[in-house]
C-alpha positions in Angstrom: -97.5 -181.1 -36.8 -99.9 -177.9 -37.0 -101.8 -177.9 -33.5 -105.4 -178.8 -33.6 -107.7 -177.0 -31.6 -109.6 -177.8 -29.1 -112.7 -178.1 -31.9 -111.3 -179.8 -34.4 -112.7 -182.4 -36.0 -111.4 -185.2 -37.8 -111.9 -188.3 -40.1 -109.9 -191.7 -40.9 -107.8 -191.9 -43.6 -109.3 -194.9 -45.6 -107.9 -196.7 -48.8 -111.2 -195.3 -50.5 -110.5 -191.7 -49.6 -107.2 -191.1 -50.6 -107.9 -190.4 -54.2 -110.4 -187.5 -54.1 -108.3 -186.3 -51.2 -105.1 -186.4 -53.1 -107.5 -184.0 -56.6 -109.0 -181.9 -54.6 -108.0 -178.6 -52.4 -108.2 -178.5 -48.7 -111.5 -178.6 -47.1 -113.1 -177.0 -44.7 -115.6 -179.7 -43.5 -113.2 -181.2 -41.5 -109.4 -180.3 -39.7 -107.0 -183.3 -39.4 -106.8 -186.9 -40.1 -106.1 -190.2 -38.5 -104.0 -192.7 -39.7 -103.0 -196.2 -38.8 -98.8 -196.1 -39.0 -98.8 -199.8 -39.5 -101.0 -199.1 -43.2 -98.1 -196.9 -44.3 -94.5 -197.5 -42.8 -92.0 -198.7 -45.3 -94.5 -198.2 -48.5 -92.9 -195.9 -51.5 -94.0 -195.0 -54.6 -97.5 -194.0 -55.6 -99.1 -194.9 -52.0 -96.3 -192.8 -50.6 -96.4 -189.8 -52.9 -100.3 -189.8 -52.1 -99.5 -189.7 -48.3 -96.7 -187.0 -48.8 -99.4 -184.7 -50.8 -102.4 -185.2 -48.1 -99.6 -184.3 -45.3 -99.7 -180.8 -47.2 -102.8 -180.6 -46.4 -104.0 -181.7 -43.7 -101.9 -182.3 -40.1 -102.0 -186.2 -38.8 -102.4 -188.1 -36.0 -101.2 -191.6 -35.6 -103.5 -194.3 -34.4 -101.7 -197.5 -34.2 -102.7 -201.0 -33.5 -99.7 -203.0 -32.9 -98.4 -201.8 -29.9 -100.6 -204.2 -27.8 -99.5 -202.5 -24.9 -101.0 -204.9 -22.0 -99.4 -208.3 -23.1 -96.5 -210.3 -21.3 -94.3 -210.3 -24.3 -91.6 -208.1 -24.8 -92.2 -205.1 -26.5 -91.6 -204.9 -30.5 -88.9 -202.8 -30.5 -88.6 -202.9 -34.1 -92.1 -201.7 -34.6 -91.0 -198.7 -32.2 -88.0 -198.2 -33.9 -89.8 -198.0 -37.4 -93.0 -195.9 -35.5 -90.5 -193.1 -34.5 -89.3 -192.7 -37.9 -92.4 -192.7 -39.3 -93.6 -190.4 -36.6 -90.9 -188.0 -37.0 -90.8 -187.8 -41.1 -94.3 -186.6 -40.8 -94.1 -184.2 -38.5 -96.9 -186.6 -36.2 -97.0 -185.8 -32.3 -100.2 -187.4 -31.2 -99.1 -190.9 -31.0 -102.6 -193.3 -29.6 -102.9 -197.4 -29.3 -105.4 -199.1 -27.3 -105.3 -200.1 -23.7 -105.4 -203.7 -24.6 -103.2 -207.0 -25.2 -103.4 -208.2 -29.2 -100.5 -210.7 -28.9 -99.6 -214.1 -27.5 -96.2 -216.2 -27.5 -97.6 -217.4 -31.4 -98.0 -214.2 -32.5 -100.5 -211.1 -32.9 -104.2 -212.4 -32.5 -105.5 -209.6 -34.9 -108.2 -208.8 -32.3 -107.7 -206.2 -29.0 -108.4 -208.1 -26.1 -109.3 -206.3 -22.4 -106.4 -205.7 -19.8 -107.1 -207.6 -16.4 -108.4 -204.2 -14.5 -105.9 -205.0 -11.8 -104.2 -203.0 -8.7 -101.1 -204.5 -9.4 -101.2 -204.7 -12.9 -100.8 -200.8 -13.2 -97.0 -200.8 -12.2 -96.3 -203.4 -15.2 -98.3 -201.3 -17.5 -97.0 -198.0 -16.3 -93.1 -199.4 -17.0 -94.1 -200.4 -20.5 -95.5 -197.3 -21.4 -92.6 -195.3 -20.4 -90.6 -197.6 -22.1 -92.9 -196.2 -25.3 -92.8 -193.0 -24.4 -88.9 -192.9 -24.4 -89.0 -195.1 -27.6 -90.7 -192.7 -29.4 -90.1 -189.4 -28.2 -94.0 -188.9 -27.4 -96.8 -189.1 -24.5 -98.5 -192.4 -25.4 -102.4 -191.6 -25.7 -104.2 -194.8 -25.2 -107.9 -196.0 -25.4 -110.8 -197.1 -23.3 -112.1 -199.9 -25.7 -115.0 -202.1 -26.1 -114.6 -205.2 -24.3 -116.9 -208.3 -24.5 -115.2 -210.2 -21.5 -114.9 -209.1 -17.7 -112.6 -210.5 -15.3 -113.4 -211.1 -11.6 -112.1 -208.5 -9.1 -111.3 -205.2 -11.2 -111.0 -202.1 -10.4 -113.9 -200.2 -12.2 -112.7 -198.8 -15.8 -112.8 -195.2 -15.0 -110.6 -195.7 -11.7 -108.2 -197.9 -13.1 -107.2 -195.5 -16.1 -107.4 -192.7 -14.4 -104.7 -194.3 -11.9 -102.5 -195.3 -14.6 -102.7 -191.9 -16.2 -101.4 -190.5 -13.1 -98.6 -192.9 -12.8 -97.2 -193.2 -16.5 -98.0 -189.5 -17.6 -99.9 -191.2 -20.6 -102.8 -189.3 -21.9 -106.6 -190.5 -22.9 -108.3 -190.9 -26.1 -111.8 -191.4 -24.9 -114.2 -193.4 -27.2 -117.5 -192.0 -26.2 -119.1 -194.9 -28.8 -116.9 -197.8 -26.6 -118.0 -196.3 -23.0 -121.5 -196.5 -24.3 -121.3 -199.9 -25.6 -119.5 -201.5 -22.8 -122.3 -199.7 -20.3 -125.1 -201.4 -22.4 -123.5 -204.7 -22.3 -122.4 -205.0 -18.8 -125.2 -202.9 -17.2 -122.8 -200.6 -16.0 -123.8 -196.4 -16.1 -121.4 -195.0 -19.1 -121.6 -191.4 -16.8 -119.7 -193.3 -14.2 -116.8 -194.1 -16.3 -116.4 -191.0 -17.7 -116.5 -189.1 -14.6 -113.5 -191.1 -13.3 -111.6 -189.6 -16.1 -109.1 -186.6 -15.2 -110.1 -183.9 -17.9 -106.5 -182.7 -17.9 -105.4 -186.5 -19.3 -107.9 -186.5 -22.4 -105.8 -185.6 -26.1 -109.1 -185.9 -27.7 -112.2 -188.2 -28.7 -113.6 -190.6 -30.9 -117.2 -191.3 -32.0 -118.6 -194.2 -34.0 -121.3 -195.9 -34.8 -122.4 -199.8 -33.2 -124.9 -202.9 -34.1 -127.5 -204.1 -32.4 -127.5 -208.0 -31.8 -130.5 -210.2 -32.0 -130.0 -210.9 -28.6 -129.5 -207.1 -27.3 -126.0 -206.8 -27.0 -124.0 -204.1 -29.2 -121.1 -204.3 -31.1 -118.7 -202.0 -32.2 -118.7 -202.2 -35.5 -117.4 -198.3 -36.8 -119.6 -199.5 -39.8 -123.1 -197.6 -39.0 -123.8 -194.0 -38.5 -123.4 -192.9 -35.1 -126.6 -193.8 -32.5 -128.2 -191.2 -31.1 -128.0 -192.5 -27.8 -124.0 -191.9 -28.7 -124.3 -188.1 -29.3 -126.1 -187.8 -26.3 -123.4 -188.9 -24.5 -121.0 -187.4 -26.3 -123.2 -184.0 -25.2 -122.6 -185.3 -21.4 -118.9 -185.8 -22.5 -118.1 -182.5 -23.7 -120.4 -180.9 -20.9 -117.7 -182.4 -18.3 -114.9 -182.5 -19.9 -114.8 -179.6 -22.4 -114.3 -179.7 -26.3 -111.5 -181.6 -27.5 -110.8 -183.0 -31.2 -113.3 -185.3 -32.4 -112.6 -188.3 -34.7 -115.5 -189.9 -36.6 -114.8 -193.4 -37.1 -115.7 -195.2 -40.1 -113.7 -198.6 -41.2 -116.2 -200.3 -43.0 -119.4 -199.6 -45.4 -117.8 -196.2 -45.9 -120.6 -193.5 -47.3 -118.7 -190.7 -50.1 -117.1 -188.6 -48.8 -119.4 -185.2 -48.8 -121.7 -187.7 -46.6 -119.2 -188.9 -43.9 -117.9 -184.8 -43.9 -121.8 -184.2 -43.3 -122.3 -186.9 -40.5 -119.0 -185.6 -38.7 -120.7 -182.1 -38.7 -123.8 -183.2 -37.5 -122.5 -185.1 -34.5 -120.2 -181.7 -33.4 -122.8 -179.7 -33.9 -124.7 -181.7 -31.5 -122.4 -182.1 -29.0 -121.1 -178.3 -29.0 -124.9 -177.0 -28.9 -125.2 -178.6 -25.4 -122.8 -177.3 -24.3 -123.6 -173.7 -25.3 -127.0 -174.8 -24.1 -125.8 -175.2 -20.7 -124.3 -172.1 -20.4 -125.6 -169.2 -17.6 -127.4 -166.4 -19.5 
């Protein structure tokens, strides 16, 4: 995979974007994409050959959301298996999934549940990921997410990935849109979580956009342009933490393309201007 820089910034690859990205040149408006393996491993023909083509142009990173990572079932090692093919065809060496649980003894639950914040959960966790890691030949990058349940007696977010960061070697994809969420909804201060965070840990970002409930509660949604309460976190983000790649999210109610290349500016533009703001003169 090409490096991205430490300014990059990125977009989804959606089922609605692969045509015009497929018939038209490289852009400029944006530097890499994100992909879910699991929409892709094992298809041929057309859906391939698109895939193949936009690897010309653009380098990949892989966001998955099968590993479920936190569960007490035995890793899918079939799933890995097929991942580090995948993974290795395309070149892909950022490798994220979610710091969650998304399975039971039935089966996946198609939703990503929280991961009891635990002391002695982090040796477990730390075992699986390195079992990962060796699986697929890459640092696991895993995310914060938004969570709408809390368990009694946790560590606080911040602390508890940042401790299993230091003892799995995994790195960070920090979803400014999730901290901010989860703050909101369990009156907790967003700045505290991501102060936790070792800087050196963090592979890059994501940014999204949320809903606001009738009752005041958000949800993430990665449906709605992003909140400006968001970019001003992601300012307070990059101000400790320095640039790294930003992803804009966008799964659902997806604008053309021009528009979601024009949102994606808008937010880095924001949140590098802070920074330069804050700069001595």
């Amino acid at each position: 995979m090409r490096p991205l820089g430490a300014s990059a910034r990125g977009i989804g690859l959606r089922a609605e974007l692969v045509e015009a990205l497929c018939n038209q040149p490289r852009r400029a408006d944006f530097d890499f994409l994100e992909i879910a393996p699991e929409n892709w491993m094992g298809l041929g023909g057309r859906k391939r050959d698109q895939l193949d083509r936009i690897a010309t142009l653009y380098p990949l990173v892989a966001h998955g959301l099968s590993l479920s990572v936190g569960d007490t079932q035995p890793l899918n090692t079939e799933y890995l298996c097929d991942l580090r093919h995948f993974l290795d065809e395309y070149g892909i060496m950022l490798h994220s999934d979610h710091l969650s649980l998304s399975r039971d003894g039935t089966g996946y639950l198609y939703d990503l549940l929280p991961v009891p914040r635990r002391e002695d959960n982090l040796d477990y966790l730390a075992a699986r990921i390195d079992r990962v890691q060796q699986a697929t030949g890459r640092r696991l990058v895993l995310e914060n997410i938004s969570a709408y349940h809390d368990f009694p007696g946790q560590m606080p977010e911040g602390a508890f990935i940042a401790a299993l960061a230091q003892r799995s070697g995994c790195g960070i994809l920090l979803d400014i849109n999730n901290a901010y969420v989860n703050a909101h909804n369990h009156g907790e201060d967003a700045l505290d979580f991501i102060a936790a965070l070792p800087s050196d840990a963090i592979a890059y970002y994501h940014i999204a956009g949320h809903l606001e409930l009738d009752d005041g509660r958000l949800l993430d949604t990665h449906g709605m342009p992003v909140a400006d309460g968001v970019v001003a976190l992601g300012q307070q983000v990059w101000a400790l933490h320095g640039a790294r790649p930003l992803l804009l999210e966008r799964d659902n109610r997806l604008p053309p393309l021009d528009a979601l290349a024009g949102e994606l500016a808008q937010v880095h533009q924001a949140m590098a201007a802070q920074v330069f703001h804050d700069l001595p003169a």
